[in-house]
C-alpha positions, 0 to 999 in steps of 0.5 A: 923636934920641929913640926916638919919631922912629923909630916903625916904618912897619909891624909885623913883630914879635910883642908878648910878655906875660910874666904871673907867670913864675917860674923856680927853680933848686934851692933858689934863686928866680931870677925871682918873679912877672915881669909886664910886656908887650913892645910888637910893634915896639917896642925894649924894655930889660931892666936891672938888676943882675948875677944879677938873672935877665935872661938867665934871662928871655929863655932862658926866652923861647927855650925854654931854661929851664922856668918857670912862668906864662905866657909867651905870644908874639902874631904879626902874620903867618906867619913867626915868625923869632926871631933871638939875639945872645949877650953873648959867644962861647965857642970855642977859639981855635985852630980853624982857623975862619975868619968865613966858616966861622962864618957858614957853620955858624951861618946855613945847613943845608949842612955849613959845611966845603962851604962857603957855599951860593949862597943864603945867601952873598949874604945872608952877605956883606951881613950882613957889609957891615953890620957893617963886618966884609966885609973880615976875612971870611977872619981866623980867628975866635981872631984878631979882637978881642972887639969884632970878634967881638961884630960877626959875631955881630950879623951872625949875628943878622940872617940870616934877617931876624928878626921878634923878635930878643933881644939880650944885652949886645951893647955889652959888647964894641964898641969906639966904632966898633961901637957906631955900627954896633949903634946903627945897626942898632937903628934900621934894626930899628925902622923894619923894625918888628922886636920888640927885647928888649935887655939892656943895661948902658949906661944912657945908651945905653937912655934913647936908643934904647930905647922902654920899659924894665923894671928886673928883680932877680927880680921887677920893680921899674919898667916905663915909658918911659926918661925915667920909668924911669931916674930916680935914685931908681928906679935906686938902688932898682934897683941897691941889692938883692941879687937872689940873697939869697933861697932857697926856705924 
């Protein structure tokens, strides 16, 4: 099924305008000039080569990193939930931290060592359900796998339900059964009608699932639908340039 049969039945999700956001690091320009817009609702890629400023984009999105330009978020009603999946998660793997305990810490105000509070706990263990993480709810985080690792932050990400959720390289670490479980939950998103901006490296999969795709190295270099956008000759383009070869003269 192609990313036009799941037009959502209603929307949730802010649209988002980026117009001329630039974002400089020392001597070094990380993003120049970035214009394009996120369609409320939609699924919209980001792609393009490592060091090309995507994650940079969406930290500045969250507020993460100073910029400059406009970068301005329009909500369709009141509640304006923004939920984040980091591409990895860094922790030492000796803690004594169990699933239970991280989706404690990460999804509820009560100190995670009190345990899950009654309120969130059934939203907890849903999430986990979702994920097909419910069963290994006791595992110590250090011992899951990278691909079972990436699927309780997937679960993370959908307590409380969000109206934008930003998604960094969450395939990276999936085995093909997480995979499933990402591409499901993408399209339960859409139809919820939740804004998606997603990095993603897995060509294939974008010119699936995605609605618009925008191919950044510093600046943009295409911004369209998949069938139009990931033509070689855009991609080659995309993926033949040096993103960080130029400083602040």
């Amino acid at each position: 099924m192609t990313a036009a049969e799941f037009a959502p039945n209603l929307i949730c999700g802010p649209s988002i305008e980026f117009a001329g956001v630039e974002l400089t690091l020392g001597r070094t320009r990380i993003l120049d000039q970035v214009s394009f817009d996120v369609a409320a609702g939609s699924v919209h890629a980001l792609v393009g080569p490592n060091g090309g400023g995507k994650s940079s984009l969406i930290k500045t999105l969250l507020g993460q990193m100073p910029h400059q330009g406009r970068l301005a978020l329009s909500w369709p009603g009141d509640a304006q939930v923004i939920g984040y999946v980091p591409q990895a998660l860094e922790f030492d793997r000796g803690l004594p931290m169990t699933v239970d305990d991280f989706m404690a810490a990460m999804c509820q105000r009560r100190p995670a060592f009190l345990g899950l509070s009654k309120q969130v706990a059934p939203a907890i263990d849903a999430a986990l359900q979702r994920v097909g993480m419910r069963d290994k709810r006791k595992r110590r985080m250090g011992a899951l796998s990278g691909g079972e690792r990436q699927r309780v932050l997937l679960a993370q990400g959908l307590i409380p339900a969000p109206q934008l959720l930003v998604l960094d390289e969450p395939m990276s670490a999936l085995d093909e059964a997480g995979i499933q479980v990402f591409e499901r939950l993408l399209l339960d998103w859409r139809a919820a009608g939740t804004t998606v901006l997603w990095i993603e490296h897995d060509l294939e999969a974008v010119a699936r699932l995605a609605d618009r795709v925008t191919g950044l190295s510093r600046r943009v270099l295409f911004d369209a639908p998949p069938q139009q956008a990931l033509t070689p000759e855009r991609l080659l383009s995309l993926f033949s340039i040096h993103p960080r070869s130029e400083g602040i003269a």
